[in-house]
C-alpha positions in Angstrom: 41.7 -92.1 -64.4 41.3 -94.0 -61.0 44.6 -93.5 -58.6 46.5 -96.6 -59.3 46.0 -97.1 -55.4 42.3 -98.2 -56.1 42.6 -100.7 -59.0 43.6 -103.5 -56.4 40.6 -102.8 -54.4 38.1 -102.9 -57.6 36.8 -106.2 -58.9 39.0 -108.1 -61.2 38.2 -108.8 -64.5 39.6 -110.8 -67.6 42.1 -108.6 -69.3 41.0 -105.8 -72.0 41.7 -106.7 -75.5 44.1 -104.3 -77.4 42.3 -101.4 -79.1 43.1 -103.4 -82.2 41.8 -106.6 -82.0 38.0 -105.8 -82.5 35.7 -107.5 -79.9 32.8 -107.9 -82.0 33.7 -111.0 -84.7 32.2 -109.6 -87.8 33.8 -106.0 -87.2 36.9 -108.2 -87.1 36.8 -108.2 -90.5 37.7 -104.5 -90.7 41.0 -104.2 -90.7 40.7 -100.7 -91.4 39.7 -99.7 -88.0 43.0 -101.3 -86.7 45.5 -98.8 -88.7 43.2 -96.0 -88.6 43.2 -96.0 -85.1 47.2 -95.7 -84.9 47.9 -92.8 -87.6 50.4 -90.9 -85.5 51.3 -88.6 -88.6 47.9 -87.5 -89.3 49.9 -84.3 -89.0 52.8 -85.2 -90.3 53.5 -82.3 -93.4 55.8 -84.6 -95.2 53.1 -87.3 -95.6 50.5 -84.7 -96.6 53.1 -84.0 -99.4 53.5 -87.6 -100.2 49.6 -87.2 -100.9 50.1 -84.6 -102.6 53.0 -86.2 -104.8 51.0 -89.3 -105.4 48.3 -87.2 -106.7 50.8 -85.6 -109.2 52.1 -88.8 -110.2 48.8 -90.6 -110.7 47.3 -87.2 -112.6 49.6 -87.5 -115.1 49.6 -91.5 -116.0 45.6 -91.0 -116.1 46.2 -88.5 -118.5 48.7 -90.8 -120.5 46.1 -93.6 -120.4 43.2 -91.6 -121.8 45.0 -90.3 -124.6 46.4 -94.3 -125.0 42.7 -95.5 -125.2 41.9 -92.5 -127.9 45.0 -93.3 -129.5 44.2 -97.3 -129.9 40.5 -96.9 -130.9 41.6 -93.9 -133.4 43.8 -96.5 -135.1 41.9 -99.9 -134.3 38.5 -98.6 -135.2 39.2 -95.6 -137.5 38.8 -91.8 -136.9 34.6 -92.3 -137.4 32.0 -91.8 -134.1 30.8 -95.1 -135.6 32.9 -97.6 -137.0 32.7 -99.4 -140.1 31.1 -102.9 -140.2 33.8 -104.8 -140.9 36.9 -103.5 -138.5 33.7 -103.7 -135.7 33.3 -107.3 -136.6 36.5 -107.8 -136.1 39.4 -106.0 -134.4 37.8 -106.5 -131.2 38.1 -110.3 -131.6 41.8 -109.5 -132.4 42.3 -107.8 -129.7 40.9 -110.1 -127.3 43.3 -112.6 -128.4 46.4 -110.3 -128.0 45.1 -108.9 -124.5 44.5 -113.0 -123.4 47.9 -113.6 -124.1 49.4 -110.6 -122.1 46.8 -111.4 -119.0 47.9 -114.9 -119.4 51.6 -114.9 -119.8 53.3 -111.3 -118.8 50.4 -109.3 -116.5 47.9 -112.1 -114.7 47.4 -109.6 -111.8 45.2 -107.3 -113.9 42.1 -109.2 -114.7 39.1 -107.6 -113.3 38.1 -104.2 -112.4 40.9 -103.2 -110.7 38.7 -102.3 -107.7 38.7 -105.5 -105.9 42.4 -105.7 -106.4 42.9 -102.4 -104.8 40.9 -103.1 -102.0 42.6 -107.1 -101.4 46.3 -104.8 -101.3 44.8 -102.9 -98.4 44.0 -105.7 -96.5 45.7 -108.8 -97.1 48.6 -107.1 -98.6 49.7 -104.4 -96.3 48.9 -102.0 -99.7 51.4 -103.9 -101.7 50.7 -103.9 -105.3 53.3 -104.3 -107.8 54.2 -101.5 -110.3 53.9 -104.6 -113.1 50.4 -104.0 -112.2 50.3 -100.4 -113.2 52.5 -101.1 -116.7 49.9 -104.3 -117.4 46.6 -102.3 -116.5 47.5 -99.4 -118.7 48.6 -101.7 -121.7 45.4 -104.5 -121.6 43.0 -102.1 -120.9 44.2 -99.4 -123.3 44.0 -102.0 -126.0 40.7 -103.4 -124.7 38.8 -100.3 -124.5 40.4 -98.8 -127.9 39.1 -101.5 -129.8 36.1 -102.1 -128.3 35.1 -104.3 -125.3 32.7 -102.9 -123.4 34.6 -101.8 -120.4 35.7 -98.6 -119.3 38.6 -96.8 -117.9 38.0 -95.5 -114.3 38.4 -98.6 -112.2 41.6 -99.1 -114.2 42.9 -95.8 -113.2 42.0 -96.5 -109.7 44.3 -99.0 -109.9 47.3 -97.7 -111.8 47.5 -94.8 -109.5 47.0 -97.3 -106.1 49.9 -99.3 -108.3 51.8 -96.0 -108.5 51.2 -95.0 -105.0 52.3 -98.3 -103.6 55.4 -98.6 -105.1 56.7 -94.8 -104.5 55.3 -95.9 -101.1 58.4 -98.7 -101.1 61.1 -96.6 -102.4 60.2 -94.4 -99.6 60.6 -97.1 -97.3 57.3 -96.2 -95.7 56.2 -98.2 -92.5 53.7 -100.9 -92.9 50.7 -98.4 -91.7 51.8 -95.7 -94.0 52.1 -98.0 -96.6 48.7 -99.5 -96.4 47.1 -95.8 -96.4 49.3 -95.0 -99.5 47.4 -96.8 -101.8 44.2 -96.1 -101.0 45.3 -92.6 -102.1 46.4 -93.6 -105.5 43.3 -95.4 -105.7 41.2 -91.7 -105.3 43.9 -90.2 -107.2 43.4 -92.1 -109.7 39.6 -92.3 -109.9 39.5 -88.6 -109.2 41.7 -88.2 -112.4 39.3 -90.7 -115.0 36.3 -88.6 -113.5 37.0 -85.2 -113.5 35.4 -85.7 -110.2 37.4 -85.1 -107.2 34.4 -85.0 -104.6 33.0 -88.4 -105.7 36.3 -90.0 -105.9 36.9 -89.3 -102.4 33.6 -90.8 -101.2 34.0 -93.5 -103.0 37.3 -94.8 -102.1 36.6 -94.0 -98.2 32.7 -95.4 -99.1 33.8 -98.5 -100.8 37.6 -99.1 -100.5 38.2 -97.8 -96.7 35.4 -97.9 -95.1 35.9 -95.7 -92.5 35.4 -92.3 -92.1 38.9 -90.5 -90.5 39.8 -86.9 -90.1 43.1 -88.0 -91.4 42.4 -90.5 -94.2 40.6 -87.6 -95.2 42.4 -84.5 -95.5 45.1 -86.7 -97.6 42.5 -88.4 -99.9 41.2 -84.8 -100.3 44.5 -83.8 -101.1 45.6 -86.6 -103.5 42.4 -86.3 -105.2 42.7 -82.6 -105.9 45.9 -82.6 -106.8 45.5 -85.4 -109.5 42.5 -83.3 -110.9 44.4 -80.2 -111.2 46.4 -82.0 -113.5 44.0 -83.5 -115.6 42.4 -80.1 -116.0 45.8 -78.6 -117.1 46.1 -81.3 -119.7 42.7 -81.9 -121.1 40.9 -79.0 -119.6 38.2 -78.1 -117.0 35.5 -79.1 -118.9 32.8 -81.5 -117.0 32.9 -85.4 -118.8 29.1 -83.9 -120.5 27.7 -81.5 -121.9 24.2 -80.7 -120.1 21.4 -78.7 -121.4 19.2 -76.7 -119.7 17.2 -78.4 -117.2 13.8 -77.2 -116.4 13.0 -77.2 -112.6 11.5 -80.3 -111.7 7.4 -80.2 -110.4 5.9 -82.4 -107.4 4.2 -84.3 -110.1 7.1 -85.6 -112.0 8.6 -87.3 -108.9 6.5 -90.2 -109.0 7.7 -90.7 -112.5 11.2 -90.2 -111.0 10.1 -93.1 -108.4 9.4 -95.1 -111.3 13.1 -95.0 -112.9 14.1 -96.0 -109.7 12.4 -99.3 -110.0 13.5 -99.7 -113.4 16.8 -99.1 -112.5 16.9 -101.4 -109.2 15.7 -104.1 -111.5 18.3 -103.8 -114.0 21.0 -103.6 -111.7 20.1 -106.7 -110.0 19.5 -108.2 -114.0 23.2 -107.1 -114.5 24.5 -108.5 -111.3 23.0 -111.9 -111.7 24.2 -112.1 -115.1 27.4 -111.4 -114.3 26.9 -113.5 -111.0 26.0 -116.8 -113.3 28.2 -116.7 -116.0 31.2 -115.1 -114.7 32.4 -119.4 -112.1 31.5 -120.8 -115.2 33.7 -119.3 -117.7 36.3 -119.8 -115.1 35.8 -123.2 -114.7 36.5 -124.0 -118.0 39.5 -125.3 -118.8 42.7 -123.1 -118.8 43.5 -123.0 -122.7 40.2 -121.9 -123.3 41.5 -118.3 -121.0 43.3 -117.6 -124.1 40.4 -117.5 -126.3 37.1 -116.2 -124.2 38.0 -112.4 -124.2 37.9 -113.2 -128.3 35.0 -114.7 -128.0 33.2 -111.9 -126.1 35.3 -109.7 -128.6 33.7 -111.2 -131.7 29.9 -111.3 -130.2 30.5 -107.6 -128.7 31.4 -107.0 -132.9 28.3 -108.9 -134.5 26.2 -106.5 -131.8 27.8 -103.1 -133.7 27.5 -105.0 -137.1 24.1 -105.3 -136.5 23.7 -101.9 -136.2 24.8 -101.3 -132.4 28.1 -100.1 -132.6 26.7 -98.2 -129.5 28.0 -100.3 -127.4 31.5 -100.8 -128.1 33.9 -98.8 -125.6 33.1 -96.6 -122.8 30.5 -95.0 -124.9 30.6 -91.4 -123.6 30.0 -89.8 -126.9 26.5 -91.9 -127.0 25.9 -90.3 -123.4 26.0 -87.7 -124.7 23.9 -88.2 -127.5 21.4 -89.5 -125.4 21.6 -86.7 -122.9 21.1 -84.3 -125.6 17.8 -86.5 -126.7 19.2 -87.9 -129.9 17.8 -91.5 -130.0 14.0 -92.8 -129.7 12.9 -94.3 -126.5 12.7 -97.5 -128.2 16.2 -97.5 -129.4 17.6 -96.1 -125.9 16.3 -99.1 -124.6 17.2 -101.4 -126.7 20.7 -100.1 -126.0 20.4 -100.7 -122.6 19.5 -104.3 -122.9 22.8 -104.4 -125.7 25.6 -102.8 -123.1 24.3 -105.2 -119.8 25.0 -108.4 -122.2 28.2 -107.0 -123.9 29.4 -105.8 -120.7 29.0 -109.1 -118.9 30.6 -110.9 -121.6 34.0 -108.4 -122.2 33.2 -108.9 -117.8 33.3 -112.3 -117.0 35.9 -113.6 -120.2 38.5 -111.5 -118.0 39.5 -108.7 -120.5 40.8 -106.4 -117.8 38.6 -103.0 -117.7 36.4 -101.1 -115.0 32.0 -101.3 -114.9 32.1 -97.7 -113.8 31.7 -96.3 -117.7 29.2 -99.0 -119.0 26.9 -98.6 -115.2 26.6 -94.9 -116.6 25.6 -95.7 -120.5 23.3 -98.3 -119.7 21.9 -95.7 -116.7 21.7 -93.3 -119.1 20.3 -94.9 -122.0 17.4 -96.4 -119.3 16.6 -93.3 -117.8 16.0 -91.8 -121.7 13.9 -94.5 -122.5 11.4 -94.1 -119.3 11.5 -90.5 -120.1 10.8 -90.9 -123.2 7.4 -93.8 -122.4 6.5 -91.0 -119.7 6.1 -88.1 -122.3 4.3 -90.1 -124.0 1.8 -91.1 -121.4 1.2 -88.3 -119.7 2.2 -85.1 -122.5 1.3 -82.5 -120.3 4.2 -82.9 -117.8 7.2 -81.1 -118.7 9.9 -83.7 -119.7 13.3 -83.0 -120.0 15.5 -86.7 -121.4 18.6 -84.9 -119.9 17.2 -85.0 -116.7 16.1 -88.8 -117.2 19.3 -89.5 -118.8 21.4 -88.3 -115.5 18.9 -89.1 -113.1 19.4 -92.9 -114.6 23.3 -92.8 -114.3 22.7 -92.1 -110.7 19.9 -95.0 -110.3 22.3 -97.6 -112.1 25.4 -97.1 -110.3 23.4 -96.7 -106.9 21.9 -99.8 -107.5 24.6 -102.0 -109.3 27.5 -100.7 -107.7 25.9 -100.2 -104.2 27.5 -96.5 -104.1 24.3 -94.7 -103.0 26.1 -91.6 -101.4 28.7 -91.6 -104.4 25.9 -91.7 -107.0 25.0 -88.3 -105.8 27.7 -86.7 -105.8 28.8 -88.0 -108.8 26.1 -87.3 -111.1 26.3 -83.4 -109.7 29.9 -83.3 -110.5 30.0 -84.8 -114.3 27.3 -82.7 -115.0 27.6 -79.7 -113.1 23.9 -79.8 -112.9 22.1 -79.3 -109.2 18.5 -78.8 -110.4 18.1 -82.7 -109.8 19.2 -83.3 -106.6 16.2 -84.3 -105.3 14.2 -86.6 -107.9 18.2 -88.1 -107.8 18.0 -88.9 -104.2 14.5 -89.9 -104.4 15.1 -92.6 -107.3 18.3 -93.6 -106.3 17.1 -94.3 -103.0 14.1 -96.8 -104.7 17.3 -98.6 -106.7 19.2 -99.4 -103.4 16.2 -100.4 -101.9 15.3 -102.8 -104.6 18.9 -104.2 -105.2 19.8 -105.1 -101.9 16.0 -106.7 -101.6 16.5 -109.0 -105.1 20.4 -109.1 -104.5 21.3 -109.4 -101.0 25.4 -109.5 -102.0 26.9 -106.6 -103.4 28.8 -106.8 -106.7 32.0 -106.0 -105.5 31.4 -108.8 -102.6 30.5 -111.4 -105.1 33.4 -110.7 -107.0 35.9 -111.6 -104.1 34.0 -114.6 -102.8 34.3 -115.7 -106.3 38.0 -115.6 -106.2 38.1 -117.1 -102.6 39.1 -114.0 -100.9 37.2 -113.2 -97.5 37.5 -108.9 -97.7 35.4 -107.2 -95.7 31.8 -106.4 -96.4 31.8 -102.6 -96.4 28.1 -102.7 -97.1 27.6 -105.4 -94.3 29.7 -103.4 -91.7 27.6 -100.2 -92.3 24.7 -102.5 -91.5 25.8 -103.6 -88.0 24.3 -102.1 -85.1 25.7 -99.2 -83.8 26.4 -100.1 -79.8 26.7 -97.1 -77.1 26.5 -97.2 -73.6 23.2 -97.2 -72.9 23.1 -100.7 -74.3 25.5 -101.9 -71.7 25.1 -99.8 -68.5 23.8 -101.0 -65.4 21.4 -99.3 -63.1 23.8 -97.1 -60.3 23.0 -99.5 -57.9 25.6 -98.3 -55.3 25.9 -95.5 -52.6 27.4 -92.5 -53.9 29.2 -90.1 -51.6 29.2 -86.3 -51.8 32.8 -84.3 -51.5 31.1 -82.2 -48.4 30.7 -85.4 -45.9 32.0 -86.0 -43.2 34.0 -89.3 -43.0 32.8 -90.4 -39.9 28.8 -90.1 -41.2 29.3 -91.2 -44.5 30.9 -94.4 -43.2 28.1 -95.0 -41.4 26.2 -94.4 -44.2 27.6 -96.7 -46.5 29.8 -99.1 -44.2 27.0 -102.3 -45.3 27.6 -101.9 -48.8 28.8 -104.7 -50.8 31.3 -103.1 -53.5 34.8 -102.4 -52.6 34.7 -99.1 -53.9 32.9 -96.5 -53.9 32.5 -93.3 -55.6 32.6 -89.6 -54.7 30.7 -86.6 -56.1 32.2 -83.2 -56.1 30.1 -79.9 -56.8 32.2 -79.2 -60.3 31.0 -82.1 -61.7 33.7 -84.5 -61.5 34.2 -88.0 -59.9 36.6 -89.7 -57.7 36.9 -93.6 -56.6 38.0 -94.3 -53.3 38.4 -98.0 -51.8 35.8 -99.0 -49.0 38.9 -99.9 -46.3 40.5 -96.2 -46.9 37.3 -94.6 -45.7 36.8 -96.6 -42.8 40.3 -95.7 -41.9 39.6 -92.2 -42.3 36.3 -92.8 -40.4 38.6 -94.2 -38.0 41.1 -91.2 -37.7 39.5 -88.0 -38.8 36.0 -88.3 -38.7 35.5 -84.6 -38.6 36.9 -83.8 -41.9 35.5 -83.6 -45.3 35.9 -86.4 -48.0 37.1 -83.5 -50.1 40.1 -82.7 -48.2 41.1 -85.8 -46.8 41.4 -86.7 -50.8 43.3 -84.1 -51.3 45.8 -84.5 -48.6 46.5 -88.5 -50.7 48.4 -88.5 -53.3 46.1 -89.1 -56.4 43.0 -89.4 -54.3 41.3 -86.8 -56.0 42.2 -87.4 -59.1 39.0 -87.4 -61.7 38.0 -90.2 -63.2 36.6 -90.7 -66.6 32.9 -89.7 -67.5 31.3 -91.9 -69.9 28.0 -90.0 -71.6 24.7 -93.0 -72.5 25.6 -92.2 -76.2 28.9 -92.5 -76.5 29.9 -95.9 -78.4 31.3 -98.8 -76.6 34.7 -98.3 -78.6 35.0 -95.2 -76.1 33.9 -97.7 -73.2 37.0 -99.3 -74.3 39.3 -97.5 -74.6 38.9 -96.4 -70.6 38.6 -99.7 -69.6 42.3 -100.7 -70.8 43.0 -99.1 -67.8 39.9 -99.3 -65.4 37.6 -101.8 -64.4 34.6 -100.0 -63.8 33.1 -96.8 -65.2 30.6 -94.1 -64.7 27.8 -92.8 -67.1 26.7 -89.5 -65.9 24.0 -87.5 -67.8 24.9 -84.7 -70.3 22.9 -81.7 -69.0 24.0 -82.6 -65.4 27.4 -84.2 -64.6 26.5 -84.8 -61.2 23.4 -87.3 -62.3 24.7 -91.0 -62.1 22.8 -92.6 -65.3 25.1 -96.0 -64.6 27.8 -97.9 -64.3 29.6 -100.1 -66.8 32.7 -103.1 -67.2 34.4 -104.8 -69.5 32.0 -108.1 -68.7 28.6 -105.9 -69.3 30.3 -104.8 -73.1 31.0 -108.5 -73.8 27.4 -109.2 -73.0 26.0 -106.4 -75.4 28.3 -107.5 -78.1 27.2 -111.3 -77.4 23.5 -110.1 -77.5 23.7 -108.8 -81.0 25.6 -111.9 -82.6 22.8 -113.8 -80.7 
C-alpha cells in the first residue's frame, strides 16, 4: 500500500464506496455479492457441520414427502399405473377444493413453486422462512400431486428443506449472514434429495437461487447436497430416477436432427411460458372467493383429460418417462401428450395448487423429444435412432429452455440417467433451446413469476448478461515520469522537477513499486544528491514500502478494493512487472461503469 505519508500529497478524490454497496446500479440488485464477500467462517468446521446437519435433516423429510405423495395417490387414485375413469374425473377436483382451503386459510405462503419463495427469503428476508412453510408445502403438495395435478415434487422439496434450514438456522441463533446462507443450503439439500442428483442440485441453487459462484458457498452446498443424498439412497436406494437402455453412439449425421429437437423444444418452452405468462394475472385478478374454487376447477379439467384417455398426465408422471424412454408409445401419441401436460400443467400452475414445474418440464421434454425421434426414423430410416436418446436429450432441451438452466440441464440429464453417450447432441440442442427462448421470451420464467407478484429479485439471468469490466477498460495511458530505484536524487530531480503530478513513482529491479511525493524528492535533491532513490527510501520509515500492482485483466471489483485505501493505482504488464501498462482512480472506474449504463 502507499506509506500513509503520501496520501496527503496524492490528488483527492470523492470517498470510495464500501465494498458492499455495488457501484454499478443494476449489479445493485445482487445482494448476494454483498454477504458473500464478508463470509469470515468459510472455514469455520462447526458451520460446515451445520451443512452437513441441514443436509441430514432435509434428506430425511424428502424422503417422508415422497413416500406421502405415493401414499396419497395409492389411496386417492387406487393401486393401478392408470387410474380408473371415474376416481380420475374426480378426486382431483376434490382435492383441489381441500388444498384451496388449506392455501387459503392455514398455509398462504406455499402457493407457487417454492422456488421463487426461496429465493425472495434470501434477499428480502435475511433467509427467513417460517417452518409453517415446510409443514404447509409437504401437506398441499403431497395431496396435490397424490391425486393428480400436474405438478411435481422437486421445487417443493427445495423449499421444505430451505424451510428446515432456516428455522434450525434460528434456534441456532445464527447471525444475519449465516442465516441468509443457511437456506440456500436447504434449498440444494432439498433438491439434491427429490433428484437423486447431488451435482445438478448444486448448480442449480448457486446457478439460479445464488447467483454467485464462491469457494465457500460451495464447499457447504456440496456438503449439504451430499449429505441429503446419502440419505435418500439409504432409504429408497441408489438407483438413478430411470431406467436407461442402451444407447448407441451417436453419428455426425444425427446431430442436425438433434439441432432440430432443439428448435422444437425452444418453441415449446416459450408456448409454456406465455401460457402460463397470460393466464396465470388473470386468474389472480379474479375475485377472492373464486381462490377457493380454481385449483378445483383446473382439478376437474386436469380429470376430463385422463377420462378421455390421458390419464398420462396426472402427477409427476415418471412412470410414463419411463415408458416413453423405453419407446412404449407412438410418435403421434408422445406428442399429443406433450401438448396435454403444457395445458394441464399451466392450469394446476396458475389456479395456485402449490407444486414445483421441475417434474412436468421433464415429461413434456421427454414425451417431445420421443415424438421428433420417432418423425425422424421415419424420414430418414437409415439413421440409427435410438427414442431413449430423444427422450433424454428432450428433458434436457425443455428444462434448458423453459427453466433457463442451460448448465443445470446438463448435468442433470447425465445424472438421472447415468448415461454420458449424449453429452454432446445434449449440449448442441440445448444450446438451440436457450437461444430460441431467450429470442421469443426475453424474461425468464422464474422472473416473470416475481414481477407478477410485485417483488423486484434480482435477475440472475440478466446479471450473468452484464459486461464483465477489468482494468483495461478504465486505465489511463502512464502519462507520467517514472523513476528508477538506481538514480541519483539530484539527477532524477532534474529530470522530473517540471512535472505536473504530485507524486511520482519509483521502479525497483525486483519488480515492485514505490510512490514518493514530488516535495520529498526535491528535499532529498536538496540534501543528498549523491545517493540513490533506493536507499534514501529505505532510510524513511515506510518509504519503500510496495504498492499494489493491478494486472489489465483483473476486474474493477479488484480496482476497488485497493482504492478504499489509495487514490491512484498502477497496471503493470504480466510477463514484465517493471512495464507500466497504466494508471487508474476511483473517478476513471465511475466513468467505465457510467459508459456501460450509457
Amino acid at each position: 500500500m502507499f506509506g500513509s505519508r503520501y496520501n496527503n500529497s496524492l490528488p483527492q478524490f470523492a470517498p470510495v464506496r464500501p465494498r458492499s454497496e455495488p457501484l454499478n446500479t443494476q449489479a445493485a440488485t445482487s445482494q448476494a455479492a454483498s454477504f458473500l464477500g464478508r463470509l469470515p467462517f468459510a472455514g469455520d468446521r462447526l458451520f460446515l457441520g451445520l451443512a452437513i446437519a441441514v443436509g441430514v435433516i432435509s434428506g430425511l423429510a424428502v424422503v417422508a414427502f415422497r413416500l406421502a405423495i405415493e401414499w396419497s395417490r395409492a389411496e386417492l387414485l387406487g393401486p393401478a399405473l392408470n387410474p380408473s375413469r371415474q376416481r380420475a374425473l374426480v378426486v382431483p377436483a376434490a382435492a383441489g377444493l381441500v388444498v384451496a382451503f388449506l392455501v387459503a386459510r392455514i398455509f398462504p405462503r406455499v402457493r407457487g413453486s417454492g422456488v421463487n419463495q426461496t429465493k425472495a427469503a434470501l434477499y428480502i428476508y435475511n433467509g427467513y422462512i417460517p417452518f409453517r412453510t415446510a409443514i404447509g408445502k409437504f401437506i398441499c403438495c403431497s395431496l396435490a400431486i397424490g391425486a393428480g395435478h400436474s405438478l411435481g415434487p422437486e421445487d417443493p422439496s427445495l423449499q421444505i428443506g430451505a424451510a428446515l434450514a432456516s428455522s434450525l438456522g434460528r434456534r441456532l441463533k445464527l447471525s444475519r449472514d449465516r442465516l441468509r446462507l443457511v437456506a440456500p443450503l436447504g434449498a440444494a439439500a432439498g433438491l439434491a434429495a427429490a433428484f437423486n442428483a447431488p451435482v445438478s442440485a448444486v448448480l442449480f441453487v448457486i446457478e439460479e437461487v445464488i447467483g454467485r459462484w464462491s469457494a465457500a458457498v460451495l464447499g457447504a452446498v456440496v456438503l449439504s447436497a451430499l449429505s441429503s443424498v446419502v440419505v435418500t439412497r439409504v432409504f429408497l436406494g441408489a438407483q438413478p430416477l430411470f431406467r436407461i437402455p442402451a444407447i448407441p453412439d451417436v453419428k455426425p449425421p444425427e446431430l442436425l436432427a438433434y439441432a432440430a429437437l432443439g428448435v422444437a423444444g425452444g418453441i415449446a418452452a416459450v408456448v409454456f411460458s406465455r401460457l402460463i405468462q397470460i393466464l396465470r394475472p388473470r386468474l389472480k385478478a379474479l375475485p377472492r372467493w373464486s381462490y377457493y374454487l380454481q385449483p378445483a376447477v383446473a382439478g376437474l379439467l386436469i380429470g376430463a383429460m385422463a377420462w378421455l384417455g390421458a390419464p398420462q398426465v396426472m402427477g409427476a408422471g415418471y412412470q410414463y418417462i419411463d415408458a416413453a424412454i423405453h419407446d412404449g408409445y407412438t410418435w403421434r401419441m408422445m406428442g399429443m401428450l406433450a401438448g396435454l401436460k403444457i395445458l394441464a400443467t399451466t392450469l394446476s400452475f396458475t389456479s395456485g395448487t402449490p407444486g414445483g414445474m421441475f417434474a412436468p418440464t421433464l415429461f413434456i421434454g421427454a414425451m417431445l423429444g420421443g415424438a421428433v425421434g420417432g418423425v425422424e426414423r421415419l424420414v430418414l430410416p437409415h439413421l440409427t435412432y435410438s427414442i431413449a436418446a430423444y427422450s433424454l436429450v428432450g428433458m434436457g432441451v425443455l428444462f434448458s429452455g423453459f427453466l433457463r438452466a442451460p448448465l443445470t440441464s446438463v448435468f442433470m440429464v447425465v445424472e438421472v440417467s447415468q448415461s454420458y453417450s449424449i453429452v454432446l447432441p445434449l449440449i448442441l440442442a440445448n444450446t438451440i433451446a436457450y437461444a430460441i427462448s431467450r429470442k421469443l421470451q426475453p424474461v425468464p420464467i422464474f422472473d416473470m413469476l416475481t414481477r407478477q407478484d410485485g417483488l423486484e429479485l434480482p435477475s440472475l439471468e440478466e446479471q450473468r448478461d452484464l459486461p464483465a469490466l477489468h482494468v483495461e477498460d478504465a486505465m489511463r495511458p502512464p502519462s507520467i515520469p517514472i523513476l528508477e530505484s538506481g538514480e541519483l536524487a539530484g539527477p532524477a530531480w532534474q529530470r522530473v522537477q517540471s512535472a505536473a503530478q504530485p507524486t511520482l513513482f519509483v521502479r525497483f529491479p525486483d519488480h515492485c513499486w514505490a510512490a514518493i511525493a514530488k516535495s520529498e524528492l526535491a528535499g532529498m535533491a536538496l540534501n543528498r544528491p549523491d545517493q540513490d532513490l533506493a536507499s534514501v527510501l529505505a532510510e524513511t520509515p515506510g518509504g519503500s514500502e510496495p504498492l499494489p500492482r493491478l494486472y489489465p485483466d483483473h476486474s474493477l471489483d479488484v480496482a476497488l478494493h485497493y482504492l478504499e485505501d489509495s487514490s491512484v493505482l498502477l497496471v503493470v504488464n504480466r510477463a514484465d512487472g517493471r512495464k507500466l501498462e497504466g494508471i487508474i482512480t476511483l473517478d476513471d472506474v465511475l466513468a467505465a461503469y457510467r459508459r456501460t449504463r450509457d
